[in-house]
C-alpha positions as CSV (number, residue, x, y, z in Angstrom):
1,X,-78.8,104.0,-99.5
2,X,-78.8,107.5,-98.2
3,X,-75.2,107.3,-97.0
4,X,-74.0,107.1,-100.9
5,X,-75.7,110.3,-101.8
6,X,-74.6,112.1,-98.8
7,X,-71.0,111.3,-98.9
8,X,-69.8,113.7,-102.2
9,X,-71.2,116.5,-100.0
10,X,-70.8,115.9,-96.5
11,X,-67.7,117.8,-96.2
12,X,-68.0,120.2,-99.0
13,X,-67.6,123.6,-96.4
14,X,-64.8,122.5,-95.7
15,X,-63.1,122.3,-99.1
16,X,-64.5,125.9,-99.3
17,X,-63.0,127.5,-96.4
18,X,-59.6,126.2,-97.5
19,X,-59.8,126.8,-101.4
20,X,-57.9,129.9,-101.3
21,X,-54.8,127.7,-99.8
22,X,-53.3,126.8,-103.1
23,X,-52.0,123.7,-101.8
24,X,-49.9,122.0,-104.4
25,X,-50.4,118.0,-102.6
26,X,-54.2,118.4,-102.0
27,X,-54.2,114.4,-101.7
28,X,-51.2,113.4,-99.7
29,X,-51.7,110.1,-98.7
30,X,-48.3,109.6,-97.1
31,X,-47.0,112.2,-94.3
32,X,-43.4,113.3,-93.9
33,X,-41.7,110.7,-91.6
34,X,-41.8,111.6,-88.0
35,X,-38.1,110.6,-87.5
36,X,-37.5,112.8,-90.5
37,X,-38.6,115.6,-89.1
38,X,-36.7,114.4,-85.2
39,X,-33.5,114.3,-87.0
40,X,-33.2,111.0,-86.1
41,X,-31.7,107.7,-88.0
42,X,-32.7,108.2,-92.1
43,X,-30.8,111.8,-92.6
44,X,-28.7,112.0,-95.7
45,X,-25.1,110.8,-94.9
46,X,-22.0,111.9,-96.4
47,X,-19.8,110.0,-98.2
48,X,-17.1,109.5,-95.9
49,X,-19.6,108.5,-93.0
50,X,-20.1,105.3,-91.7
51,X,-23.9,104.6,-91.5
52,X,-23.3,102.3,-88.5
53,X,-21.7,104.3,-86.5
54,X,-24.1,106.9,-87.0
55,X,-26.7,104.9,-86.2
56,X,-25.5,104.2,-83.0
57,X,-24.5,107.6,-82.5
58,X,-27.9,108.8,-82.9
59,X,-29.5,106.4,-80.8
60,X,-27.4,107.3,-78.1
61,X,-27.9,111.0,-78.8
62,X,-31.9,110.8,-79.1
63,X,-34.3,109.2,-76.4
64,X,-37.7,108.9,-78.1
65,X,-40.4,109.4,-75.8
66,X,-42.1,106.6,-74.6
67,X,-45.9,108.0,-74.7
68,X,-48.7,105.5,-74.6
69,X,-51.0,106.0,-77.5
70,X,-54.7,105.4,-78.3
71,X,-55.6,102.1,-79.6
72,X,-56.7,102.4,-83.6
73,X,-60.2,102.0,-84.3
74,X,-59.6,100.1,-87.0
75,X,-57.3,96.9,-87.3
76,X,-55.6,95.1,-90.5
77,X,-57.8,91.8,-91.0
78,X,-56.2,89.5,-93.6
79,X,-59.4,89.8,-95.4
80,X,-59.0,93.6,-96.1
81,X,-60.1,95.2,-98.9
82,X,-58.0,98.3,-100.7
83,X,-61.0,100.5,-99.7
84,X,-60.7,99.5,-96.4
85,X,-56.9,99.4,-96.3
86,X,-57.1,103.2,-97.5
87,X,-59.6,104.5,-95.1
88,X,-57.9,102.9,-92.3
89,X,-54.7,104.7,-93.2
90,X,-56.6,107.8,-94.1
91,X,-57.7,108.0,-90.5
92,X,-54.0,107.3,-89.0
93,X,-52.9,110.8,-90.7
94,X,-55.9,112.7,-89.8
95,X,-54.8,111.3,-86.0
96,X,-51.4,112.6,-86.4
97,X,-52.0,116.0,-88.1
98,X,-54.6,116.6,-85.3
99,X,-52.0,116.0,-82.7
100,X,-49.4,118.7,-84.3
101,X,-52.7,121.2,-84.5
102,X,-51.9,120.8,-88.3
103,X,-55.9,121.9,-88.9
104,X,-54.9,122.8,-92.7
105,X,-53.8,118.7,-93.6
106,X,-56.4,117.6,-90.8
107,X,-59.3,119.3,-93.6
108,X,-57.8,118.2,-96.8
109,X,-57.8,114.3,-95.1
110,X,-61.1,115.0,-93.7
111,X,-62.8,115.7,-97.5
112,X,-61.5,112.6,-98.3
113,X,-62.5,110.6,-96.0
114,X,-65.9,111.8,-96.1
115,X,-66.1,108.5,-98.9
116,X,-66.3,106.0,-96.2
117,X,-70.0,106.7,-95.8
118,X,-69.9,104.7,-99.4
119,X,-69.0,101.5,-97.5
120,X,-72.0,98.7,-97.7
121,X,-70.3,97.0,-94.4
122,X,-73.5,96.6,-91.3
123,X,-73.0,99.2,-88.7
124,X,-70.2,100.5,-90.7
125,X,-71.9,104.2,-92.0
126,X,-73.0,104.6,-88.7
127,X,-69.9,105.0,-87.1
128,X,-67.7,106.1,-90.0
129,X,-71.0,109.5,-90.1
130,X,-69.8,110.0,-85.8
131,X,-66.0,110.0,-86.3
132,X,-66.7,112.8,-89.3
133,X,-68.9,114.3,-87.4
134,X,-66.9,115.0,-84.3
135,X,-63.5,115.3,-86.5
136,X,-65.1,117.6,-88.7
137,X,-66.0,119.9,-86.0
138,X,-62.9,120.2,-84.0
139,X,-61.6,121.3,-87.3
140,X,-63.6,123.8,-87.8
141,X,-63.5,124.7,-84.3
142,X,-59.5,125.7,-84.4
143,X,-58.8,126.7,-88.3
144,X,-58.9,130.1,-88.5
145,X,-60.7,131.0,-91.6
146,X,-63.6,128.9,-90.2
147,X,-67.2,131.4,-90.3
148,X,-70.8,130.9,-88.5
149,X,-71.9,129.8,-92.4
150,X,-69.2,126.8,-92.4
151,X,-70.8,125.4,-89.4
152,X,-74.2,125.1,-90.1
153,X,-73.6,123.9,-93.4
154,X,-71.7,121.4,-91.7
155,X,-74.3,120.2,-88.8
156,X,-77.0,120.6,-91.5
157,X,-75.6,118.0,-94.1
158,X,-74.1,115.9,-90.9
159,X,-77.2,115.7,-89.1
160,X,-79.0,114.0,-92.8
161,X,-75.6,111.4,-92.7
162,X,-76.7,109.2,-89.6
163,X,-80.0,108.8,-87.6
164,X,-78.7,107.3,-84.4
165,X,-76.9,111.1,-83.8
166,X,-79.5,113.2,-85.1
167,X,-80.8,114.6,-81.6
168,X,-77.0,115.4,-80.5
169,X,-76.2,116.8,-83.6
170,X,-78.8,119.1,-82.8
171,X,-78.0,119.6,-79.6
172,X,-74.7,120.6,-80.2
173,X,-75.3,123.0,-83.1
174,X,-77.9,124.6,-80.6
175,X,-74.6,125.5,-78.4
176,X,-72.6,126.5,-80.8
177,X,-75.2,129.5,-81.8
178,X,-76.1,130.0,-78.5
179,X,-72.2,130.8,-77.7
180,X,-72.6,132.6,-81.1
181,X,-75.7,134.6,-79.6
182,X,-78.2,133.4,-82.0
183,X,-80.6,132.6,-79.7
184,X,-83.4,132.8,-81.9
185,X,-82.1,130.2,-84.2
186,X,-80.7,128.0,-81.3
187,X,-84.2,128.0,-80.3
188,X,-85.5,126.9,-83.6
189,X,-82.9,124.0,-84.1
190,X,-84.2,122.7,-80.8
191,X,-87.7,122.6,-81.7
192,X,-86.9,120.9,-84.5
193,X,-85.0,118.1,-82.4
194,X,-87.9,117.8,-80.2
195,X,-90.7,116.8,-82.5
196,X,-88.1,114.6,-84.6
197,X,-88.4,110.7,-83.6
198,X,-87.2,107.5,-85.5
199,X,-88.6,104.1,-84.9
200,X,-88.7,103.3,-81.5
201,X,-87.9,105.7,-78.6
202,X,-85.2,104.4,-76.9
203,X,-84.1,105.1,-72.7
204,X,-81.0,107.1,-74.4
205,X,-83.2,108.6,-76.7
206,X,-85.9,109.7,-74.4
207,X,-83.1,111.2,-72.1
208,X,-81.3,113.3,-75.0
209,X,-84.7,114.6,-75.6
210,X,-85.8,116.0,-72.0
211,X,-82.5,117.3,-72.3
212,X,-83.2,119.4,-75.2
213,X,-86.3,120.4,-74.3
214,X,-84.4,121.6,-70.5
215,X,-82.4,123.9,-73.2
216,X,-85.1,124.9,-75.0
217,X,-86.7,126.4,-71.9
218,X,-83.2,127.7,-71.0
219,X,-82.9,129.6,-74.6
220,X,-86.6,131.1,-73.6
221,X,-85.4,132.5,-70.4
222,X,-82.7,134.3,-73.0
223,X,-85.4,135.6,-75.1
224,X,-87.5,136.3,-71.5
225,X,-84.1,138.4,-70.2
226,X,-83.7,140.6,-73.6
227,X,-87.2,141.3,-73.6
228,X,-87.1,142.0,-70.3
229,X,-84.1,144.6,-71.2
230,X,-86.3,146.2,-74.2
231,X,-89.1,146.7,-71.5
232,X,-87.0,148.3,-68.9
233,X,-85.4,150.8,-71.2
234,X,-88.5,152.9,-72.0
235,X,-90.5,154.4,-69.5
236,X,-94.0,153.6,-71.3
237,X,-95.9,150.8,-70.1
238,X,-96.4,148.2,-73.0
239,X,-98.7,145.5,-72.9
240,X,-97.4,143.2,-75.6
241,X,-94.0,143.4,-74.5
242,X,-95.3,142.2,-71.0
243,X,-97.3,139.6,-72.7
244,X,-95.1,138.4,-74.7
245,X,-92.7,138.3,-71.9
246,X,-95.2,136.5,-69.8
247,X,-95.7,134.0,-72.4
248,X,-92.0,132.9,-72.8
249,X,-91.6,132.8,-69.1
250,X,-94.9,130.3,-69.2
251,X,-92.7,127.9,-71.8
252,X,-89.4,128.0,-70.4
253,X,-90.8,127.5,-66.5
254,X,-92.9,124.0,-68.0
255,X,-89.3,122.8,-69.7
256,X,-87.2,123.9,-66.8
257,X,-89.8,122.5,-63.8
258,X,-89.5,119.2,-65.6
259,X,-85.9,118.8,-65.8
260,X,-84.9,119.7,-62.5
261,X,-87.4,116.3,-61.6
262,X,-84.2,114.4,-62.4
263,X,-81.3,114.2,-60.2
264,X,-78.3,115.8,-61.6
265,X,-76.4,119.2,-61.5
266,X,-78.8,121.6,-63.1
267,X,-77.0,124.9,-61.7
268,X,-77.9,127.6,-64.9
269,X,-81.3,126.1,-65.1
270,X,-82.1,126.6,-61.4
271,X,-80.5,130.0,-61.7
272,X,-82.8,131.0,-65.2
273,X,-85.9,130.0,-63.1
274,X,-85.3,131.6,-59.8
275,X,-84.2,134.5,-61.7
276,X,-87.8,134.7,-63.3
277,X,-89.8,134.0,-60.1
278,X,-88.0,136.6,-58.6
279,X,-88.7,139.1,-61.2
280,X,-92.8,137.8,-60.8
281,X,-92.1,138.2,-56.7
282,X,-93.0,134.5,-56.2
283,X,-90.5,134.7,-52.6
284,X,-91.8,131.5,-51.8
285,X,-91.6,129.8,-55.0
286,X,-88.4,130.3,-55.2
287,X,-87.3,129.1,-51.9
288,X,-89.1,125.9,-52.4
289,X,-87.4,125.1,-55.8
290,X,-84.2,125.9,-53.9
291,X,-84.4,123.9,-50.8
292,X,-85.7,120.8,-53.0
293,X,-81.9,121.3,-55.5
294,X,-80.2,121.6,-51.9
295,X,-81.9,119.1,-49.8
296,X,-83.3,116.0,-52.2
297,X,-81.2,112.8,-51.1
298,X,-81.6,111.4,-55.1
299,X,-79.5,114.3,-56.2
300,X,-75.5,114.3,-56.0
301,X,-74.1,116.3,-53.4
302,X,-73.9,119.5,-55.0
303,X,-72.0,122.3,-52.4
304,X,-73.6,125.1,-55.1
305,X,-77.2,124.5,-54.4
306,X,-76.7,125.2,-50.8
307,X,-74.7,128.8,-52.2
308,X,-77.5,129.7,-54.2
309,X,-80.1,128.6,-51.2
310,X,-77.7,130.9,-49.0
311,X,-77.6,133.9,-50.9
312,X,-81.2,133.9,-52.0
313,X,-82.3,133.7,-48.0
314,X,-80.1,136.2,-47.0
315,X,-81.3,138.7,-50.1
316,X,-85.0,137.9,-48.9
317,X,-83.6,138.8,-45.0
318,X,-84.7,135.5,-44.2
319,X,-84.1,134.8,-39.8
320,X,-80.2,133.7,-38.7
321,X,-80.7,130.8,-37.7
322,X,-82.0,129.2,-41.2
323,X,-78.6,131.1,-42.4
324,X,-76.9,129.1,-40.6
325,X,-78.5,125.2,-41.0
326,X,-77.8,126.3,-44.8
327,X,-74.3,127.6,-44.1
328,X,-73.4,124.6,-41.9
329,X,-74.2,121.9,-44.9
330,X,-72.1,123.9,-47.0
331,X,-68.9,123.6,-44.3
332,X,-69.7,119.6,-44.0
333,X,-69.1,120.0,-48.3
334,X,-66.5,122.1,-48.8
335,X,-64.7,123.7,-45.7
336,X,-62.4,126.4,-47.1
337,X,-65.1,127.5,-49.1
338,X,-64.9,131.4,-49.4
339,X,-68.2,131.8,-47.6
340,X,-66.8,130.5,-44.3
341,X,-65.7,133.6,-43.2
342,X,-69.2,134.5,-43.3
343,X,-70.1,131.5,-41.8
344,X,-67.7,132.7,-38.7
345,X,-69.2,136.1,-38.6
346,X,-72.9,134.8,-38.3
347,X,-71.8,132.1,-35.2
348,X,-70.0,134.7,-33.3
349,X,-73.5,137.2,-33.5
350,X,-75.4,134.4,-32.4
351,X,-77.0,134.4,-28.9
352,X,-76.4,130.3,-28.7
353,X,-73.1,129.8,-26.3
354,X,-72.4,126.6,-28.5
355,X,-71.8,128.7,-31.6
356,X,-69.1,130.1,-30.1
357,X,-67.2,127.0,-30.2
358,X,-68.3,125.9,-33.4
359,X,-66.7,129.4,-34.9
360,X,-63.4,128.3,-33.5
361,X,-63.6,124.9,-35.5
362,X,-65.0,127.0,-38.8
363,X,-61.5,129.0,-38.3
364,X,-59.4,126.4,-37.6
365,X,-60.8,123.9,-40.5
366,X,-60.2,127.0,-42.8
367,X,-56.3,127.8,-41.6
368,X,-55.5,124.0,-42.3
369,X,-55.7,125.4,-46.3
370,X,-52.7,126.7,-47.7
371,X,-54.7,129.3,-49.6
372,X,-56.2,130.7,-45.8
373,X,-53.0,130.5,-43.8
374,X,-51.6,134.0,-44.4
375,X,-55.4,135.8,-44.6
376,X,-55.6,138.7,-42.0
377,X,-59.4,138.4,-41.8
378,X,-59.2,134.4,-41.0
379,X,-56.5,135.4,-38.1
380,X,-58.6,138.2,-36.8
381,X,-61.4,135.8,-36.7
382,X,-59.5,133.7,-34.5
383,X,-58.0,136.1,-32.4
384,X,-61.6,138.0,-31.6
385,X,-62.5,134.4,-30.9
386,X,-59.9,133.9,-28.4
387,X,-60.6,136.9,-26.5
388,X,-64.1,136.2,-26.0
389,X,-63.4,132.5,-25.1
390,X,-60.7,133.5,-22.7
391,X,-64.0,134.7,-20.5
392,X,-64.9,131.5,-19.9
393,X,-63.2,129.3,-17.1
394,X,-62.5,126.3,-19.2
395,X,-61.7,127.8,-22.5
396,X,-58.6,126.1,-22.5
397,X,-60.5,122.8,-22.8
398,X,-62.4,124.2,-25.2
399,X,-59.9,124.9,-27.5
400,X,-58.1,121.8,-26.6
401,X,-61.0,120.2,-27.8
402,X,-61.4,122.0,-31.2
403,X,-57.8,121.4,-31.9
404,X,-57.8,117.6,-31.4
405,X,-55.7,116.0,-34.0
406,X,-54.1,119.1,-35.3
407,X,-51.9,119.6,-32.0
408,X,-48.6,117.6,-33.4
409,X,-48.8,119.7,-36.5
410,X,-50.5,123.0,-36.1
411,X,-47.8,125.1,-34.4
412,X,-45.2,123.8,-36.4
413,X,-47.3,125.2,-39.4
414,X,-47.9,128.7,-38.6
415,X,-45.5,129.2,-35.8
416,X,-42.0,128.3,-37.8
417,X,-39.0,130.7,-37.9
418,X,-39.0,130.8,-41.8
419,X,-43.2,131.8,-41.1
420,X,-41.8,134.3,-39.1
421,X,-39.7,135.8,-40.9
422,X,-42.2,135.6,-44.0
423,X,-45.1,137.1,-41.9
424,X,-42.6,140.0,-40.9
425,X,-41.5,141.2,-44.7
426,X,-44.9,141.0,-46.0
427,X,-47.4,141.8,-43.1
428,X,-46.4,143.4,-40.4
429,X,-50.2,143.2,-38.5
430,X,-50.4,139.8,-39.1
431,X,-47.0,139.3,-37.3
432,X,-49.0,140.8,-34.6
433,X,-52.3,139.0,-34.6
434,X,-50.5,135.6,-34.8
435,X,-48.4,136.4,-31.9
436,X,-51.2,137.4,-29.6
437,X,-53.0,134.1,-31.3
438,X,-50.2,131.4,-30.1
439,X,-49.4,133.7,-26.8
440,X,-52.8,132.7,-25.8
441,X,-52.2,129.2,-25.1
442,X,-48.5,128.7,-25.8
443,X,-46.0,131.0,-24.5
444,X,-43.0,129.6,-25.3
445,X,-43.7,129.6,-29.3
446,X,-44.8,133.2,-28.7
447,X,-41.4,134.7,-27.7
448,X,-40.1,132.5,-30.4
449,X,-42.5,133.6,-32.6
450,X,-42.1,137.2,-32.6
451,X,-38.8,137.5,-31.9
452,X,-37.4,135.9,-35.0
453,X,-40.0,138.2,-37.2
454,X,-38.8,141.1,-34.7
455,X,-35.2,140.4,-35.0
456,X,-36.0,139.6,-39.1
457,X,-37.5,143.0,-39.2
458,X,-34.8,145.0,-37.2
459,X,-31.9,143.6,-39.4
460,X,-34.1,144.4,-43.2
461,X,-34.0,148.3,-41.4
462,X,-30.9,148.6,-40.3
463,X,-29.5,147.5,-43.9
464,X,-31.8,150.1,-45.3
465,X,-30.4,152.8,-42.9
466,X,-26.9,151.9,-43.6
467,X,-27.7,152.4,-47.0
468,X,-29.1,155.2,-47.3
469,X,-26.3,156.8,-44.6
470,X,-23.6,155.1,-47.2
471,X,-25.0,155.2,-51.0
472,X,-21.0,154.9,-52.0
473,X,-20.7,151.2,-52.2
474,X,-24.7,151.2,-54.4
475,X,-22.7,153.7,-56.6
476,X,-19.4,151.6,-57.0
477,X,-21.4,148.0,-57.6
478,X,-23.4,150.0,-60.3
479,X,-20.4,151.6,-61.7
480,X,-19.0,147.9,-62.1
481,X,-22.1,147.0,-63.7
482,X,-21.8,149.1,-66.5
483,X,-18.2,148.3,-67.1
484,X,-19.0,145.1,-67.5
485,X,-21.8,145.3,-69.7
486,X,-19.3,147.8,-71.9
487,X,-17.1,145.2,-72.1
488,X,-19.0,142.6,-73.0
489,X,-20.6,143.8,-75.9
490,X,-16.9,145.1,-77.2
C-alpha cells in the first residue's frame, strides 16, 4: 500500500529542523511523572519520615485541579496488539507535551509516530495520515527553528499520505504562503487542487473545491493589486502591464462572482471584487454586488455587508435618504455600532419631522452601552436633540415615548453621585452637557446632579490650593519616606 512507503518519510523535516538538538533520549517512551514534577506524593523521603503521614500531609497541602479532559481517541480493547498498545501511548505523550508547549518532545514523538501509517487496520491510515497531519503542523507552527522549506516539505509528502484530505491539505498550504507572501506559489498550489479529483465527487468534495477556486480568484486579485502598483509607479503608459492586469482581473472576477452565489460570509472576497470594479469605474456594478451581500434573505445576517454598502454609497455621493434605509438595517443589527453617531448626524439634517424622533432613540439605544456612556459626542448629540425638540409642544411626550422601558433605570445610570463625581474629575464639559441633558425633563436630579460634581470639584481645588499655600507637610511626609526606605535596607 502506499501508506507503507510513505511512513519512513512523512515526518522526515521534522527530524531535520531538530538535529542540531543533541538530545540524549531521542526515543523516550515514558514522560517524567506529572506528580513528580507537582511535588506531590512519590518525593524521596528521609529516613526518619513516616511515609503515611506524609502522605496525608501532602494531600492536605495540594488540591489537584479538577480539569475535564478530552476523551482518547483511542481505547485499550482486550484484543490489542503491542503495535497498537504503543501507538496508543505514543499519542497520550504527544497530548501532554503539547499541552506544556513542550514543541521539542512533541517533534521527537511525532517522527515516531509517523509508523502508524504501517497499520493494515480498514479506515485506520486514513485517520492516523489527519492526526499527523494537523499535529505535525502545529508543531511546526510554534518551534522556533521551524523555516518556509520545513513546511512545504511537510504538506508535500502529507498531501501523498491520504486521499480523503488532499484538497484541504492544499488549501491550507495555500494560506500558509499566502501569510508568507508567496502569492505566486499559493496560486499554483491551488490550481493544482482544482484539477485534482479522486473517484467520485462527493457534496464535501464539490464544496472544498468552489472554495478553492473562491481563493484562487482572491490570490488573482493579489497579483491584479501588485500589478496594479508596478503600473502606477511609472509615468509611461504600458500596454502589457494593462493587459496583463486586465486578464487577471477577468479570472479572479469568474471565481469570485461564483462564490458569492452561496450564502455565507464572503467579506475579503466582496471587498477584492468591488475594489476592482471600482478601479474599472463600473459604479453600478458595484452597487448591485453590494445590495445583493446586504439584502439576499438566503444569506446570514451579516451587519458588515450593510458597512461596506454604506461607505461605498456615501463615497459615490449617492442621495440621503438611501444612506439612511442602509444605515437603519445596520441599527436593527448592531446598535452601538461606531457608525451610529453618523447615523444621528444624517437624521437630524433630514427635512422628515419623524427623523427627529428616531435620532433621539439612535442616542438613547447607543448610551445604554457601557463603552458610549461617558462619550462627549453621544451627549452632545442628545443635548442638540433636546433643544430642537423642546420647540415642539409635546416634546415631552415624545421623549417619554423614546424612553419607554428605560425610565426605572436610566437616571439612576448616568445621573448617580459616584457618576458625578466621576464626570467632574475627568470631564468637566461633560458635567455640563449632562446637566443641561437631565435638567430638561427632571429638575430635581439636575440640582443633584451638578451639585455633587460641583461640590466634588470645589473640594479637589481647594486641597490643591492648600497645598500649594503649605508645601511643609509634602516636605515632611517625603522626608519620612526616605527614612524609611534608609532604614529598611540597613
Amino acid at each position: 500500500m502506499v501508506f507503507g512507503a510513505n511512513s519512513h518519510f512523512l515526518l522526515n523535516n521534522l527530524h531535520q529542523i531538530y538535529a542540531n538538538e543533541n538530545r540524549s533520549n531521542l526515543k523516550r517512551w515514558v514522560m517524567d511523572d506529572l506528580e513528580s514534577e507537582l511535588r506531590v506524593p512519590g518525593e524521596e523521603r528521609g529516613e526518619n519520615e513516616s511515609s503515611d503521614d506524609d502522605e496525608s500531609i501532602n494531600i492536605k497541602r495540594i488540591k489537584k485541579p479538577n480539569l475535564p479532559l478530552a476523551p482518547p481517541l483511542f481505547k485499550e480493547t482486550p484484543r490489542e496488539t503491542g503495535f497498537h498498545k504503543t501507538t496508543r501511548n505514543c499519542l497520550q505523550h504527544i497530548r501532554e507535551v503539547l499541552l506544556h508547549h513542550r514543541w521539542q518532545d512533541a517533534a521527537e514523538y511525532m517522527a515516531s509516530y509517523s509508523q502508524t501509517l504501517e497499520d493494515t487496520t480498514a479506515n485506520m491510515p486514513q485517520l492516523y495520515a489527519e492526526i499527523i497531519w494537523r499535529i505535525g503542523t502545529e508543531i511546526l507552527h510554534h518551534h522556533p527553528n521551524s523555516t518556509l522549506e520545513d513546511y512545504n516539505s511537510f504538506y508535500e509528502r502529507v498531501k501523498h499520505s491520504g486521499v480523503k484530505h488532499y484538497l484541504k491539505v492544499c488549501l491550507e498550504h495555500s494560506f500558509h504562503l499566502l501569510v508568507n507572501g508567496q502569492f505566486e506559489d499559493a496560486k499554483l498550489q491551488l490550481s493544482i487542487a482544482e484539477s485534482w479529483r479522486y473517484g467520485k465527487q462527493s457534496a464535501g468534495q464539490s464544496q472544498r473545491i468552489r472554495l478553492i477556486q473562491a481563493y484562487s480568484g482572491f490570490l488573482d486579485y493579489f497579483i491584479w493589486c501588485d500589478k496594479k502598483a508596478t503600473a502606477s509607479s511609472t509615468d509611461e503608459y504600458d500596454a502589457a502591464v494593462n493587459q496583463e492586469m486586465h486578464s487577471y482581473f477577468r479570472q479572479s472576477s469568474v471565481n469570485l462572482k461564483e462564490i458569492m452565489k452561496l450564502p455565507g460570509v464572503w467579506d475579503p472576497f466582496v471587498l477584492s471584487y468591488i475594489d476592482m470594479l471600482e478601479f474599472y469605474n463600473d459604479h453600478e456594478g458595484a452597487v448591485k454586488v453590494l445590495n445583493d451581500y446586504a439584502y439576499d434573505d438566503s444569506f446570514p445576517p451579516n451587519p458588515n455587508a450593510h458597512v461596506y454598502l454604506y461607505r461605498y454609497m456615501k463615497k459615490q455621493n449617492h442621495p440621503l435618504k438611501k444612506l439612511l434605509k442602509v444605515l437603519k438595517i445596520l441599527h436593527t443589527l448592531v446598535p452601538s455600532h461606531e457608525l451610529m453617531p453618523e447615523y444621528c448626524s444624517l437624521l437630524v439634517q433630514s427635512e422628515n419631522e419623524g427623523d427627529l424622533q428616531k435620532a433621539l432613540g439612535v442616542v438613547l439605544d447607543l448610551l445604554d452601552y457601557s463603552s458610549w456612556r461617558s462619550n462627549l459626542d453621544v451627549w452632545n448629540h442628545l443635548m442638540n436633540i433636546i433643544k430642537r425638540l423642546r420647540m415642539k409642544k409635546q416634546w415631552l411626550k415624545i421623549f417619554a415615548e423614546e424612553m419607554g422601558y428605560r425610565k426605572d433605570w436610566w437616571l439612576a445610570i448616568h445621573f448617580s453621585t459616584f457618576q458625578a463625581r466621576k464626570d467632574s474629575a475627568e470631564n468637566r464639559e461633560l458635567l455640563e452637557v449632562k446637566s443641561f441633558v437631565v435638567g430638561a425633563f427632571c429638575p430635581h436630579y439636575a440640582s443633584m446632579y451638578s451639585g455633587v460634581g460641583k461640590a466634588a470639584r470645589k473640594g479637589v481645588t481647594s486641597e490643591a490650593r492648600k497645598a500649594k499655600r503649605n508645601p511643609k507637610p509634602l516636605k515632611n511626609i517625603r522626608r519620612l519616606r526616605r527614612e524609611k526606605g534608609q532604614q529598611s535596607q540597613d
